[in-house]
Structures are given as structure tokens and as C-alpha cells.
N, CA, C and O atoms as a GROMACS GRO file, in nm:
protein
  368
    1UNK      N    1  -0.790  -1.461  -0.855
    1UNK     CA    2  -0.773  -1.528  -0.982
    1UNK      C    3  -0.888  -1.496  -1.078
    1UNK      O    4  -0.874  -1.505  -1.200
    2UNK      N    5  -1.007  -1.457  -1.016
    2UNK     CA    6  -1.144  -1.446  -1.125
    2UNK      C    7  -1.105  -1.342  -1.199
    2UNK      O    8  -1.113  -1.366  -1.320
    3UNK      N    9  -1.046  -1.183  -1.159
    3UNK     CA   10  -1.001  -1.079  -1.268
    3UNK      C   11  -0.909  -1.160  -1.370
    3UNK      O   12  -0.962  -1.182  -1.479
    4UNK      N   13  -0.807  -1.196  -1.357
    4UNK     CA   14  -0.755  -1.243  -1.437
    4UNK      C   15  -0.772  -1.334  -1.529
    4UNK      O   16  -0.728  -1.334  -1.643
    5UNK      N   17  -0.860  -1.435  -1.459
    5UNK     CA   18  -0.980  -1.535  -1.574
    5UNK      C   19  -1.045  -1.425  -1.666
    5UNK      O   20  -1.015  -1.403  -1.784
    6UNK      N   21  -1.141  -1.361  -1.588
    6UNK     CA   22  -1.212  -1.273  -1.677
    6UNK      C   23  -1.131  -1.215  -1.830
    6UNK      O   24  -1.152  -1.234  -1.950
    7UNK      N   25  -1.044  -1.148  -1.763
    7UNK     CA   26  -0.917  -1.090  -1.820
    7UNK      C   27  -0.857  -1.209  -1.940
    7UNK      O   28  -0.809  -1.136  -2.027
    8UNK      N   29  -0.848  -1.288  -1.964
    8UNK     CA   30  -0.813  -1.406  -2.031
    8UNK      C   31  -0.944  -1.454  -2.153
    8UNK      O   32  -0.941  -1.496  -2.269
    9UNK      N   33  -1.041  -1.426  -2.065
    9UNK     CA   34  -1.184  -1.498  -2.176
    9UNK      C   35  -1.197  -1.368  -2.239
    9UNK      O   36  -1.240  -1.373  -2.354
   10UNK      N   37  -1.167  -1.240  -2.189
   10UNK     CA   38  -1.232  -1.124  -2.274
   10UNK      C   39  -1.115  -1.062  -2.342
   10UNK      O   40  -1.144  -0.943  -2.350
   11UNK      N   41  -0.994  -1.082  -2.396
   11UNK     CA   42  -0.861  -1.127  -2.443
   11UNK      C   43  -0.899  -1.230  -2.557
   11UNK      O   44  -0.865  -1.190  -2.668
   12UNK      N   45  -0.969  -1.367  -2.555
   12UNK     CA   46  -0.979  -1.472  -2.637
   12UNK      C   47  -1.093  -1.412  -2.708
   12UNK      O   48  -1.073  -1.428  -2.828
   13UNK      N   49  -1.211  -1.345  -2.686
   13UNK     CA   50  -1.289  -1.315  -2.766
   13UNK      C   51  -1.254  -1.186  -2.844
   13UNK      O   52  -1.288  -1.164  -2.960
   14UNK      N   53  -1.187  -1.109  -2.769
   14UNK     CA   54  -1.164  -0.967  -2.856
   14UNK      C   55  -1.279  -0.883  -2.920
   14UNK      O   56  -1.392  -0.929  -2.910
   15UNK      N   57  -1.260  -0.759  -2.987
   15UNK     CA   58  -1.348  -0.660  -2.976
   15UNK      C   59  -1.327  -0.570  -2.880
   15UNK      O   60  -1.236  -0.548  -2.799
   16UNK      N   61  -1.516  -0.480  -2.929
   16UNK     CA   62  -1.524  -0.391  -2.857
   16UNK      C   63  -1.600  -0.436  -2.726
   16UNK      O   64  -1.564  -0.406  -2.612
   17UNK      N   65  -1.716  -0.518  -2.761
   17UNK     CA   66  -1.753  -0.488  -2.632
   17UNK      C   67  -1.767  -0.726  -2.649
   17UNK      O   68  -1.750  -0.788  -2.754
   18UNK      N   69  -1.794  -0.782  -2.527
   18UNK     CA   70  -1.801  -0.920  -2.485
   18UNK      C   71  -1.914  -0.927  -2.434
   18UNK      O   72  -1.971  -0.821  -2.406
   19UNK      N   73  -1.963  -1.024  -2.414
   19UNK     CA   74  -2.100  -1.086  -2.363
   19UNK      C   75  -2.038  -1.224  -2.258
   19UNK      O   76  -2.047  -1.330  -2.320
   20UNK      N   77  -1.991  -1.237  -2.150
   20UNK     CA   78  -1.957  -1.384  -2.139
   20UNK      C   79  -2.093  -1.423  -2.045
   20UNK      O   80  -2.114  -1.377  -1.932
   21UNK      N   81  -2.181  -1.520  -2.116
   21UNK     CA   82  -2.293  -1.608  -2.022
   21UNK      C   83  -2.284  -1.669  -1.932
   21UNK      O   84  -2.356  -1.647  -1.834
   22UNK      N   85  -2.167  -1.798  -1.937
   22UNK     CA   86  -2.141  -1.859  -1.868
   22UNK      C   87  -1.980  -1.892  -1.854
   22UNK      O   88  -1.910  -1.875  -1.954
   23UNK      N   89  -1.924  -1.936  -1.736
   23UNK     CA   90  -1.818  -1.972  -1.686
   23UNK      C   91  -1.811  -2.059  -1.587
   23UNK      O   92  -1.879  -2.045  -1.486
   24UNK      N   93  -1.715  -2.178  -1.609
   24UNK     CA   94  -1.701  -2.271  -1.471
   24UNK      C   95  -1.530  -2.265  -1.434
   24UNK      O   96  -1.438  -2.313  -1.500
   25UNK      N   97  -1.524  -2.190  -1.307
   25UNK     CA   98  -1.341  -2.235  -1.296
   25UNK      C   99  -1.358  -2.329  -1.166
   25UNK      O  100  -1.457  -2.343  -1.094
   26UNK      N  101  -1.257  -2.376  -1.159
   26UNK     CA  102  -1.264  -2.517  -1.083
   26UNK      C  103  -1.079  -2.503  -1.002
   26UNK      O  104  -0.978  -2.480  -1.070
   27UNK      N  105  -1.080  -2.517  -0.888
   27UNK     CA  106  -0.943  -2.535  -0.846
   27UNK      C  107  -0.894  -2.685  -0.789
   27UNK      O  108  -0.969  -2.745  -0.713
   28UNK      N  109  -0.805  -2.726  -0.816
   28UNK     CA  110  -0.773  -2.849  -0.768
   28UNK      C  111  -0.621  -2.854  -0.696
   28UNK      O  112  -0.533  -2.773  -0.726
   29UNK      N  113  -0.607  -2.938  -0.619
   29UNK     CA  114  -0.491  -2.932  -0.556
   29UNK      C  115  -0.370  -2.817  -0.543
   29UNK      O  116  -0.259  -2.823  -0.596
   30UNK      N  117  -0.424  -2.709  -0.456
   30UNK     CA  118  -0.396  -2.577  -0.415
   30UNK      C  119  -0.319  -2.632  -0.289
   30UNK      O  120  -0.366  -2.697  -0.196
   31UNK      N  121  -0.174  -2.587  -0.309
   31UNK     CA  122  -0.104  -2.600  -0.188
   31UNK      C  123  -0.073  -2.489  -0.176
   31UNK      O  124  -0.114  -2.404  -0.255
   32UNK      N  125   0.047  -2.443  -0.025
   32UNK     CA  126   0.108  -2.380   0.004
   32UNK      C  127   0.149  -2.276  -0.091
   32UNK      O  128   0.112  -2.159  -0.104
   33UNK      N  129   0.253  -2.360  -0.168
   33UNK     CA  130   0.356  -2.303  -0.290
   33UNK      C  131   0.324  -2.208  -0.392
   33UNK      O  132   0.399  -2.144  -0.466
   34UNK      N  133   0.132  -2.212  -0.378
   34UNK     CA  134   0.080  -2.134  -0.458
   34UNK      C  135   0.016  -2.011  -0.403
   34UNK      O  136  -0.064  -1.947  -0.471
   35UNK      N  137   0.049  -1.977  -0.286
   35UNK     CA  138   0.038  -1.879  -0.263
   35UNK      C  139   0.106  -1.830  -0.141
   35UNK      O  140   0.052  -1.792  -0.038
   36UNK      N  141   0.263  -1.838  -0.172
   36UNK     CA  142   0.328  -1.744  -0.081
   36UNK      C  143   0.383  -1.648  -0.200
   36UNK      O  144   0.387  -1.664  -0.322
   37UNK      N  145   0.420  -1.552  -0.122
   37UNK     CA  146   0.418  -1.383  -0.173
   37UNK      C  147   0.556  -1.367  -0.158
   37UNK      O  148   0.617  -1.419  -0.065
   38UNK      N  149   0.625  -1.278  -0.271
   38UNK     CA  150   0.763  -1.186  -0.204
   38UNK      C  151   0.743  -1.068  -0.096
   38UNK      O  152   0.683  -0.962  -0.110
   39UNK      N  153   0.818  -1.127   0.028
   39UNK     CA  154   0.797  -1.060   0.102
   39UNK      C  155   0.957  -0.988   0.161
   39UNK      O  156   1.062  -1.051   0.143
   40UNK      N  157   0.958  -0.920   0.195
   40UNK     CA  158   1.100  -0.871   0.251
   40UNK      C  159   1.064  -0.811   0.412
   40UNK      O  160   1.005  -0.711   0.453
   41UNK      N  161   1.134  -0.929   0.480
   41UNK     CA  162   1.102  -0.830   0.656
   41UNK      C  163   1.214  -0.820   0.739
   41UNK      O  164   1.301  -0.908   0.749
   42UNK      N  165   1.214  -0.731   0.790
   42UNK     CA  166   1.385  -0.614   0.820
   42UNK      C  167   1.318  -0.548   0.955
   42UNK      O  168   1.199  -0.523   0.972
   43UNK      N  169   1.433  -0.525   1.052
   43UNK     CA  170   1.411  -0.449   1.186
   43UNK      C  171   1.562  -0.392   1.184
   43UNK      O  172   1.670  -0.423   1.134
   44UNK      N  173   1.501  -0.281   1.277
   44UNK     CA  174   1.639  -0.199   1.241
   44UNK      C  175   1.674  -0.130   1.423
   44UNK      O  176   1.561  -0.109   1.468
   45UNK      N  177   1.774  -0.094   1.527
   45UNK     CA  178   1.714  -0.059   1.636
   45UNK      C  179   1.759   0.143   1.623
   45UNK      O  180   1.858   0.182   1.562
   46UNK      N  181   1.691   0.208   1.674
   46UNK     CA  182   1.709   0.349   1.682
   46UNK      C  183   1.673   0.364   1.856
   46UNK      O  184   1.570   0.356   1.922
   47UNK      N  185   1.780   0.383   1.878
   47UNK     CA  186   1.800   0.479   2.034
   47UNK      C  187   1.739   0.374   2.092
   47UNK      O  188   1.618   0.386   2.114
   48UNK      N  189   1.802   0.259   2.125
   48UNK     CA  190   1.748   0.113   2.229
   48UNK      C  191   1.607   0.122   2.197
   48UNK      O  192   1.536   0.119   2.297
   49UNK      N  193   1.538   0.133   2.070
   49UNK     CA  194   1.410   0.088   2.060
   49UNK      C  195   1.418  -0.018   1.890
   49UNK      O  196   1.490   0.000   1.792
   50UNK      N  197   1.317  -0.121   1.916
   50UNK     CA  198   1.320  -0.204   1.789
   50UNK      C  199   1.231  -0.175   1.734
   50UNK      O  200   1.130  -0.160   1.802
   51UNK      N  201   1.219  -0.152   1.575
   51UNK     CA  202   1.134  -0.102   1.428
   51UNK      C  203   1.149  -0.227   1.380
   51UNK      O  204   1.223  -0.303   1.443
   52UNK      N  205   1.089  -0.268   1.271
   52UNK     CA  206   0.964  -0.332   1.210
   52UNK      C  207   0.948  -0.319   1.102
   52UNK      O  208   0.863  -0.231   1.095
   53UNK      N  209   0.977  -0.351   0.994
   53UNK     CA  210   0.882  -0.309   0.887
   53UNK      C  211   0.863  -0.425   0.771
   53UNK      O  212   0.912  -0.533   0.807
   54UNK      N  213   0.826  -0.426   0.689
   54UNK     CA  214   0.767  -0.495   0.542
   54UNK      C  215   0.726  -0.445   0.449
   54UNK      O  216   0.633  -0.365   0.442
   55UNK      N  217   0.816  -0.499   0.336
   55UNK     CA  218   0.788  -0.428   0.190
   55UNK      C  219   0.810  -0.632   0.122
   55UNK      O  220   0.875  -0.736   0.119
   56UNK      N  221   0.632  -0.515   0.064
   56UNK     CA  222   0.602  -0.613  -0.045
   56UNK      C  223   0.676  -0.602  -0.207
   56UNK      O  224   0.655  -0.525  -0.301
   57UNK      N  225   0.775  -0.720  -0.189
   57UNK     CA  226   0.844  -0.672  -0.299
   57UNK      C  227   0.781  -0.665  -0.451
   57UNK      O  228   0.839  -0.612  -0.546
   58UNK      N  229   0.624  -0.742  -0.458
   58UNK     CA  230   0.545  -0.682  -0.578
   58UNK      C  231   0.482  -0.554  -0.636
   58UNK      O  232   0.475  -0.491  -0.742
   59UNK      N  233   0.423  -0.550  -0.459
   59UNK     CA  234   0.400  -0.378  -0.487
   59UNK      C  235   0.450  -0.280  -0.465
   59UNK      O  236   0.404  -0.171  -0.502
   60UNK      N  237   0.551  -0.294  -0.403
   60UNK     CA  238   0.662  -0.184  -0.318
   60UNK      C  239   0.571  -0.147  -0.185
   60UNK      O  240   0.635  -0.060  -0.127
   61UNK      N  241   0.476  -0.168  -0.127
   61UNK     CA  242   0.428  -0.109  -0.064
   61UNK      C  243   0.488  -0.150   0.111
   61UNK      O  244   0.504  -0.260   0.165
   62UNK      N  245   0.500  -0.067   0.140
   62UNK     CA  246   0.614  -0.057   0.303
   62UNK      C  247   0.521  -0.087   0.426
   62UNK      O  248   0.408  -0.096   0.376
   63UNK      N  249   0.514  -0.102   0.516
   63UNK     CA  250   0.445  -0.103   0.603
   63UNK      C  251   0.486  -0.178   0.732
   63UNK      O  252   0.518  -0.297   0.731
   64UNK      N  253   0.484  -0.096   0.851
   64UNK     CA  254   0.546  -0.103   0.963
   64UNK      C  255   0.574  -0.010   1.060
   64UNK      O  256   0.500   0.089   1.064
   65UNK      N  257   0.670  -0.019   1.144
   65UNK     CA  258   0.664   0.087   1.245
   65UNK      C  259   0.823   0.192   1.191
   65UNK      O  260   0.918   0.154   1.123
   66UNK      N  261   0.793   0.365   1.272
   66UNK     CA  262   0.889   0.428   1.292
   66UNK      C  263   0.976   0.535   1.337
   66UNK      O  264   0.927   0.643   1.303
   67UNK      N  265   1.071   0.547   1.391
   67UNK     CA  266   1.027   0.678   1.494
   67UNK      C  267   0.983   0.797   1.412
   67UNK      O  268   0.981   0.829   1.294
   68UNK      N  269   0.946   0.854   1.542
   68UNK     CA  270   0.878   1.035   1.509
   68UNK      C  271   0.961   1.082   1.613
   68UNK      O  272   0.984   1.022   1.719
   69UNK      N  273   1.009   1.203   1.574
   69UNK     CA  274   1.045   1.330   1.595
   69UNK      C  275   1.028   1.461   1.630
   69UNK      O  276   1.041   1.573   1.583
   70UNK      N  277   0.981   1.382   1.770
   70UNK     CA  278   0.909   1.497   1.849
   70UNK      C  279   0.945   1.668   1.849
   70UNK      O  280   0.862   1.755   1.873
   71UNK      N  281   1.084   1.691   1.817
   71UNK     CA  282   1.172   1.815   1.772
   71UNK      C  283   1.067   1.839   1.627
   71UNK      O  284   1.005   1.945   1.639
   72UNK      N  285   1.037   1.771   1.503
   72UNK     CA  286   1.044   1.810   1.347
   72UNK      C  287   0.890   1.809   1.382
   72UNK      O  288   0.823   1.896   1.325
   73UNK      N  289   0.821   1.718   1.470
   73UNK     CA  290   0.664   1.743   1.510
   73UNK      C  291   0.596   1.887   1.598
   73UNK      O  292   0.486   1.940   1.582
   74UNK      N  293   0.701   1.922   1.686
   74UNK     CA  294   0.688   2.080   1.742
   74UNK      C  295   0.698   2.169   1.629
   74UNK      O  296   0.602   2.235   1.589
   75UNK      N  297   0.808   2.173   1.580
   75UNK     CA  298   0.813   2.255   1.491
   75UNK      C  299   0.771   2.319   1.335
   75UNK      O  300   0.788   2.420   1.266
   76UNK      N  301   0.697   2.172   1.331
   76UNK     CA  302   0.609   2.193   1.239
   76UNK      C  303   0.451   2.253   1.274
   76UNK      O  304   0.388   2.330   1.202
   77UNK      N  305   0.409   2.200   1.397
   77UNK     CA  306   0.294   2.291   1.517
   77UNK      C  307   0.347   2.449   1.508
   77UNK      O  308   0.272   2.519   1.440
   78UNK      N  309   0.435   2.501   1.550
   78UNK     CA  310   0.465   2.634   1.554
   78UNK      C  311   0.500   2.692   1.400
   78UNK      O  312   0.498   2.811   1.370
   79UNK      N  313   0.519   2.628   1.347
   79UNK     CA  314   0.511   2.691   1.178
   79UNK      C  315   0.387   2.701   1.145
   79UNK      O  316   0.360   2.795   1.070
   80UNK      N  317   0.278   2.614   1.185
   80UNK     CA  318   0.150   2.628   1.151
   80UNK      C  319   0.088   2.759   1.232
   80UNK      O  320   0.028   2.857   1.188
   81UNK      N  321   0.120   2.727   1.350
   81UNK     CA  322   0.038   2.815   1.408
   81UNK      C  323   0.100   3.002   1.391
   81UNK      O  324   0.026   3.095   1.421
   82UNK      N  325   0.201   3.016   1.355
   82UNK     CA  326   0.304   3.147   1.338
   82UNK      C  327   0.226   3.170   1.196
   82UNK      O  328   0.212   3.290   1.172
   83UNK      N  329   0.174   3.086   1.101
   83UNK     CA  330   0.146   3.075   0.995
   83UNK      C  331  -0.013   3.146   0.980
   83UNK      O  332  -0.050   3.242   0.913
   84UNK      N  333  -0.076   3.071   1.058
   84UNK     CA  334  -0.226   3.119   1.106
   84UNK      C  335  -0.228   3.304   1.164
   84UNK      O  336  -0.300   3.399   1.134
   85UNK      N  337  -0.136   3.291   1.239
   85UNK     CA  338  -0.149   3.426   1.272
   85UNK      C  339  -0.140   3.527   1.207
   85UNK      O  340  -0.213   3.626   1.193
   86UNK      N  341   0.027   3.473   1.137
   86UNK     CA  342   0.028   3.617   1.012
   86UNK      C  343  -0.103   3.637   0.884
   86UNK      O  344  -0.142   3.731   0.816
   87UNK      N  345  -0.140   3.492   0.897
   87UNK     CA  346  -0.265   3.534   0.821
   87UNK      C  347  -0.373   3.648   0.893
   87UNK      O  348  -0.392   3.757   0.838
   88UNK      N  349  -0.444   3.610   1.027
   88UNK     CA  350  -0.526   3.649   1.088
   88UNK      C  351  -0.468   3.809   1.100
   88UNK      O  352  -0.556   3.895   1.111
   89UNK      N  353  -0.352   3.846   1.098
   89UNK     CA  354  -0.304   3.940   1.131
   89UNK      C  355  -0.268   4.057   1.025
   89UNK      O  356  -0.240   4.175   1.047
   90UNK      N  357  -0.282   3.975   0.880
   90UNK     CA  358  -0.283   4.044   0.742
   90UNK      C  359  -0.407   4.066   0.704
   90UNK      O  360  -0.439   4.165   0.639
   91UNK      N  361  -0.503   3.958   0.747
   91UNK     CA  362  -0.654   3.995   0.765
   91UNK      C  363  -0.724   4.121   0.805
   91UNK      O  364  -0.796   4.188   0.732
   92UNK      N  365  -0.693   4.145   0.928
   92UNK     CA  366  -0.722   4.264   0.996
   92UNK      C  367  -0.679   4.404   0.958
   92UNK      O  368  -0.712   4.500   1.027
   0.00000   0.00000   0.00000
């Protein structure tokens, strides 16, 4: 809440540049209600295993579990390394 105070007193004074000396914020009767979040939480199952995840519906930001693809993970190893070589090998 202090950015946004800030954000509010240096808004009321306007200009280029602010000076604020002093400030008192004070909170009073803070419940629950004031700080739960949009949250969205979802599981999904892939090949008899259970996933996980959460998206914050303010920030979009996702976070959770998911499979990997041990096939698209090899084969991205052997593209690298086929990759390295023809270098080392255009090198020479």
C-alpha cells in the first residue's frame, strides 16, 4: 500500500520534482476481505499422473507443475550436440 500512498501524495502535489517530509498512514480494522487475491486453481491428469497449477488472474502469471517430454528433451540434446559438431567441423 506505501507505493501507492506515495503514488497519491506525489499526484496531489504535482510538478516536476516533490519533496514529501513527512507522512503518517495508519491501518485500522484490516480483515480477511481485504486481502484475498483472484486466484484461479485447476488440475488436470496426463497419463495417470496429477498437475497443478495457478494463475493469478491479476497478473496472468501461471505457476505450477507439468509434464516434460522426455522424446522433445532428447531431441533437442541431439540437435544441440549435431549442431556443435558441424560447427567444430566447419571450423577445422
Amino acid at each position: 500500500m506505501q507505493p501507492t500512498i506515495d503514488g497519491s501524495i506525489r499526484g496531489d502535489i504535482g510538478g516536476d520534482e516533490q519533496q514529501i517530509d513527512s507522512k503518517d498512514s495508519a491501518y485500522h480494522d484490516i480483515s480477511y476481505k481485504h486481502i484475498l487475491l483472484p486466484v484461479w486453481i485447476s488440475a488436470y491428469r496426463y497419463r495417470d499422473k496429477t498437475f497443478r497449477f495457478l494463475v493469478n488472474a491479476r497478473t496472468g502469471e501461471v505457476q505450477g507443475e507439468r509434464p516434460i517430454s522426455w522424446v522433445k528433451v532428447m531431441m533437442l540434446v541431439v540437435f544441440i550436440l549435431a549442431a556443435l559438431v558441424l560447427i567444430w567441423m566447419w571450423i577445422r
